[in-house]
N, C-alpha and C positions, 0 to 999 in steps of 0.2 A: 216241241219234238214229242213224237208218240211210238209207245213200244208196240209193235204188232207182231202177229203170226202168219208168213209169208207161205204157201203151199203149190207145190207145183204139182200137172200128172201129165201121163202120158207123154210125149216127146218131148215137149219143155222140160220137165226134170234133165232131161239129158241136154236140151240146146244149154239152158242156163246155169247147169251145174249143181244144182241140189233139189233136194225134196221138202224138205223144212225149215225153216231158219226164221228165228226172231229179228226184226227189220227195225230198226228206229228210221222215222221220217218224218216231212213234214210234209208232204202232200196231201192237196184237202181231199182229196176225189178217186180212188177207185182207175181212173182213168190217166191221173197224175201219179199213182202208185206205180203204175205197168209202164208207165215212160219214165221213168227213176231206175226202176230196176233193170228195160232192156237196156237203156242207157250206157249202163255201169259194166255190161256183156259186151263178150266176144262177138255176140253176134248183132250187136246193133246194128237197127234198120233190115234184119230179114226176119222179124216178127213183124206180123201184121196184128194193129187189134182187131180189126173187123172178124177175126176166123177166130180170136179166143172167148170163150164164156168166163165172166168173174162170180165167183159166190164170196159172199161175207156171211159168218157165222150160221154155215152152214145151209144159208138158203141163196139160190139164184139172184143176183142182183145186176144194177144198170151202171153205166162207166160214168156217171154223176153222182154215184151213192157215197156221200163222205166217208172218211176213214176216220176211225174212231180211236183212240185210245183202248186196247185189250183187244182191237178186230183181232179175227183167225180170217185173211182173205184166200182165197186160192182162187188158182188160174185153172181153167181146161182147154186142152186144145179139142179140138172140132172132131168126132169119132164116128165110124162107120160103124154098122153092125144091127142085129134087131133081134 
């Protein structure tokens, strides 16, 4: 089991209900994190991963990138603007 830093923005904070929260899990991947957590929602299955970006500590990463023990992951959803 690993303690992480769970971070959402934009619309997701609202679909899943918070903004920060410390997460124990045991998912090895980035990818197995985001299907733990929509899971565990109301609104499972109307998140898609393909439209969300993952960062781990602070930089851009890929939905194979292990999860670590102390990560800060956060989610973005998909954003207009320039």
């Amino acid at each position: 089991m690993k303690t992480i830093t769970v971070e959402l923005f934009g619309r997701l904070k609202d679909q899943l209900g918070f903004v920060q929260r410390r997460y124990q899990t045991e998912s090895a991947t980035v990818a197995d994190l985001w299907q733990e957590i929509v899971s565990q929602s109301a609104v499972n299955g109307k998140l898609e991963q393909h439209s969300i970006r993952p960062a781990v500590n602070d930089e851009f990463a890929r939905w194979d990138q292990p999860v670590s023990e102390g990560d800060r992951i956060a989610f973005l959803p998909p954003s207009a603007g320039g």
